[in-house]
Backbone as a ProteinNet text record, in pm:
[ID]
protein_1_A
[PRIMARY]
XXXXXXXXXXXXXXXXXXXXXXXXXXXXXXXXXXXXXXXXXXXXXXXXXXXXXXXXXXXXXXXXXXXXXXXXXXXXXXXXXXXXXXXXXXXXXXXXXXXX
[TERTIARY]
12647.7	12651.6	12680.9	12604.4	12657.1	12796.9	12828.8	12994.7	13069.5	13030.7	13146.6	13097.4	12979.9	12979.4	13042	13019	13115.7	13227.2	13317.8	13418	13496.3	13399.7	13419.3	13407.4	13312.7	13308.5	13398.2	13455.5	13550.3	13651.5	13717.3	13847	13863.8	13716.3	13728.9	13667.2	13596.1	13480.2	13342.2	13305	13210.8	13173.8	13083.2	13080.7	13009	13169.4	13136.6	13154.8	13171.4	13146.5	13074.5	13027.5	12888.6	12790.6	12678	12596.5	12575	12730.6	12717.4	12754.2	12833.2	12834.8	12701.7	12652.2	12480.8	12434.3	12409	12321	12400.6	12511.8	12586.9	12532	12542.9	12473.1	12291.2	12272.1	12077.3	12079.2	12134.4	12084.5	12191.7	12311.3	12351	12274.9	12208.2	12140.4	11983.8	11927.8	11770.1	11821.2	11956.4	11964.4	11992.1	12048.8	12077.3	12024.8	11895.9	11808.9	11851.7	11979	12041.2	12001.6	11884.3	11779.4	11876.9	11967.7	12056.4	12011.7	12040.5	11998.7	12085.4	11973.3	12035.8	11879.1	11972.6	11890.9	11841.3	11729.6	11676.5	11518.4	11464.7	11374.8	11217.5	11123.6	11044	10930.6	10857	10690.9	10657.3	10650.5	10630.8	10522.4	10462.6	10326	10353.6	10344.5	10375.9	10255.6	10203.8	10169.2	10148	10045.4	10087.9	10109	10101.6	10180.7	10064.2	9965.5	9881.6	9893.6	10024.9	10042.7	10165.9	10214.8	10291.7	10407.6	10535	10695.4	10796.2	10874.3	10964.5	11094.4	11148.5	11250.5	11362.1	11493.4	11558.9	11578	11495.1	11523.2	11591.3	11634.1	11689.1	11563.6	11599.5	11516.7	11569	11501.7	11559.8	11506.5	11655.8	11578.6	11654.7	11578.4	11608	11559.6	11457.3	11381.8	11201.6	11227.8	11131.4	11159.3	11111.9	11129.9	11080	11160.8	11109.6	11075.2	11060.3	11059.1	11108.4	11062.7	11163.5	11187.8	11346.7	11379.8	11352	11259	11247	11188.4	11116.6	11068.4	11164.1	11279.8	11387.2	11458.8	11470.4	11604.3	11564.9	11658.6	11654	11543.9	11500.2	11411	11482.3	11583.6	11674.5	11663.5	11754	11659.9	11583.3	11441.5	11339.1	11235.4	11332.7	11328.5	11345.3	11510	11525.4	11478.7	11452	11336.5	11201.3	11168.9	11030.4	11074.2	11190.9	11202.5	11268.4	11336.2	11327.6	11191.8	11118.2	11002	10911.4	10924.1	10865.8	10896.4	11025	11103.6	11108.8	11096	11091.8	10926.2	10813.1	10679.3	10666.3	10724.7	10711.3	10782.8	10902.9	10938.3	10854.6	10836	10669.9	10615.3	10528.3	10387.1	10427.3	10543.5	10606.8	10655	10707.9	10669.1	10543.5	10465.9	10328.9	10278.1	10240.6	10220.9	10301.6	10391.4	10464.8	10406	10390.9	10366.5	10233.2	10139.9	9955.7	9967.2
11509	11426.8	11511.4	11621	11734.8	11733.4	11752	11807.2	11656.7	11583.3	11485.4	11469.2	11465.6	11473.9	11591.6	11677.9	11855.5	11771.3	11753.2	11724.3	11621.1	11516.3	11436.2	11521.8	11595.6	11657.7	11723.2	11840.6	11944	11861.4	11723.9	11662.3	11578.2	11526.1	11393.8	11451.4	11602.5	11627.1	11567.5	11485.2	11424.6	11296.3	11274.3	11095.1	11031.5	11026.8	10941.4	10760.8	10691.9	10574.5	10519	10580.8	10504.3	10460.4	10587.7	10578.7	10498.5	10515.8	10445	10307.9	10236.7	10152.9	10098.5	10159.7	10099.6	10052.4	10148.9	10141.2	10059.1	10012.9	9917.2	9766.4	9735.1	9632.5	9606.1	9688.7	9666.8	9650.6	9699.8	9663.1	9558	9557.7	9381.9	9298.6	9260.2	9213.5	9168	9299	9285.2	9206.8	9221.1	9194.4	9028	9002.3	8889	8768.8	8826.8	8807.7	8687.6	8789.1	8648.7	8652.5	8713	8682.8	8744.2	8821.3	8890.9	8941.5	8936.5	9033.1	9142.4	9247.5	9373.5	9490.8	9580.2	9687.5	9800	9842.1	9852.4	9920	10061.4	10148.7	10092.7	9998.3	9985.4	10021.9	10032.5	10075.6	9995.1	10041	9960.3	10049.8	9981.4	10041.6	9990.6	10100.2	10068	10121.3	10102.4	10138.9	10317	10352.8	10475.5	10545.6	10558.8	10590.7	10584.6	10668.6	10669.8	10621.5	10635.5	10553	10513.7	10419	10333	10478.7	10401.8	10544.1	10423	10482.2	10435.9	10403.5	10266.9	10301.3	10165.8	10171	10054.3	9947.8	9838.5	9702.4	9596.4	9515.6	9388.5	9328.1	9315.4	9204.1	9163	9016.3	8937.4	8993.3	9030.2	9133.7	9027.5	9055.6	8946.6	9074.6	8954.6	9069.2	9101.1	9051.8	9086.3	9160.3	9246.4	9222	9157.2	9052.7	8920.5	9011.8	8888.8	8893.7	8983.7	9087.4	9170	9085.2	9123.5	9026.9	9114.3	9178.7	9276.9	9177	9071.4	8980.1	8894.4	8917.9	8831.2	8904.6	9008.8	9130.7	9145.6	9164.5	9180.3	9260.6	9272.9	9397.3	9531.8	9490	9664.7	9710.7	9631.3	9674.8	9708.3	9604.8	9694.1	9822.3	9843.8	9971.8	10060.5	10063.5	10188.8	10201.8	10084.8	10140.6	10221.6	10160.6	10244.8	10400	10415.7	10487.4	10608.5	10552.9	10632.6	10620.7	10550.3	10597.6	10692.9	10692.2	10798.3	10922.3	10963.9	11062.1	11106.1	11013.2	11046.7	11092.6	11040.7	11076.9	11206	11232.1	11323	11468.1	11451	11548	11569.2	11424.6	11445	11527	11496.6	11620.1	11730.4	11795.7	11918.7	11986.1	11954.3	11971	11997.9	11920.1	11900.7	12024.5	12071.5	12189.7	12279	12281.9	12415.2	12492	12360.9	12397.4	12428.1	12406.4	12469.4	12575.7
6919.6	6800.7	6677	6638.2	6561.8	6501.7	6668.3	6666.6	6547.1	6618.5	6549	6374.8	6391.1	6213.2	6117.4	6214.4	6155.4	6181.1	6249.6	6263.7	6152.7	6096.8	5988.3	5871.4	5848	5705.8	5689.4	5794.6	5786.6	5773.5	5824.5	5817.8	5675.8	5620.9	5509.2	5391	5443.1	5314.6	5329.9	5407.7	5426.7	5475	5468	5560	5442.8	5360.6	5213.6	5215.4	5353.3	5375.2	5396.9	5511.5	5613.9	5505.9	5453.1	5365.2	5238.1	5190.8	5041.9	5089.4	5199	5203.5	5244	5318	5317.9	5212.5	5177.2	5028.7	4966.9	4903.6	4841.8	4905.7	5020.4	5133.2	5082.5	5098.5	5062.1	4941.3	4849.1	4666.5	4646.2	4683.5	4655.5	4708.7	4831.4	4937.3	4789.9	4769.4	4699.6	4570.7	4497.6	4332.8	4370	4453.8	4456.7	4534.1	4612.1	4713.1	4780.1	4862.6	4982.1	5108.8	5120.9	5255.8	5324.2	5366.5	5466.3	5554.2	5648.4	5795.6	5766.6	5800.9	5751.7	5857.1	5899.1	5989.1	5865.7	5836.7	5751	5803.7	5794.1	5835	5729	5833.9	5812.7	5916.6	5848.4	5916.2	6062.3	6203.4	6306.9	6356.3	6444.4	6542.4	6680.4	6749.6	6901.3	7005.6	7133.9	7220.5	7224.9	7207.4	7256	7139.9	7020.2	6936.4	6798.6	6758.4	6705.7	6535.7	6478.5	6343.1	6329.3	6250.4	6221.4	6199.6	6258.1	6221.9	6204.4	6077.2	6034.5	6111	6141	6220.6	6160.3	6196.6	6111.5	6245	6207.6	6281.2	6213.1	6259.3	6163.9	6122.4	5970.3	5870.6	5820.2	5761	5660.2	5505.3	5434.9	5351.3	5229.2	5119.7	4969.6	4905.3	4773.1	4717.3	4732.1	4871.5	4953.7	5087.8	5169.7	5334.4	5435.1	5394.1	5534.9	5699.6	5742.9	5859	5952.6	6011	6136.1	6227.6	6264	6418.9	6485.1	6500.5	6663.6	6762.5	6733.1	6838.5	6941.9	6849.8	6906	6991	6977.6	7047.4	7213	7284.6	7396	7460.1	7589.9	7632	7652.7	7683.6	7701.1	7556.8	7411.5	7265	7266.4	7303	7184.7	7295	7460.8	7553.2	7459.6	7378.4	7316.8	7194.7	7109.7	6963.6	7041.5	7111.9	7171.9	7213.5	7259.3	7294	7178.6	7096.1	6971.2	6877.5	6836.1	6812.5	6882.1	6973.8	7038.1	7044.1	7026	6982.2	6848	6748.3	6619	6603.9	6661.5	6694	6689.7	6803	6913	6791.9	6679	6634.3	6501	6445.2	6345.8	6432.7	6529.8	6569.9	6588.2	6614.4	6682.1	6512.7	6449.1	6267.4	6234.1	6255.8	6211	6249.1	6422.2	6446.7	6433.6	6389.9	6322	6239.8	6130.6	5940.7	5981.7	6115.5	6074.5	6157.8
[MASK]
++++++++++++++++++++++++++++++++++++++++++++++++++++++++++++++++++++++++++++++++++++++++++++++++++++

């Protein structure tokens, strides 16, 4: 995965789309609060998993954050959110015992 983002920066200067078009998406989305489904890193708690880790699920986002659709998404989905939370966990604690 590395490789291809080197590969974008060294060819474009950077990956000056992805991001800002995000962010362009979420603050039109909040100013104009059109309830949009939009994947978006909020606070979840899972099994196994001693505090809430940030991860982006679909919500209905305005100028509030509605509802997560994670209830709705397939089981193979919300296999791999678990399974990236657990990974993102897993590199919190491995940080964590670094820095003590």
């Amino acid at each position: 995965m590395k490789s291809v983002s080197k590969f974008i920066i060294d060819n474009i200067g950077g990956t000056e789309y992805g991001p800002a078009a995000s962010f362009r998406d979420i603050v039109k989305t909040i100013i104009k609060n059109t309830n949009q489904i939009l994947a978006v890193a909020t606070p979840m708690t899972f099994k196994g998993i001693p505090e809430p880790v940030f991860l982006s699920v679909p919500v209905q986002l305005g100028q509030t954050i509605g509802p997560s659709l994670y209830n709705i998404l397939s089981p193979e989905e919300k296999r791999r959110i678990t399974e990236a939370a657990k990974a993102i966990y897993q590199t919190y604690e491995t940080a964590i015992d670094y820095i003590e």
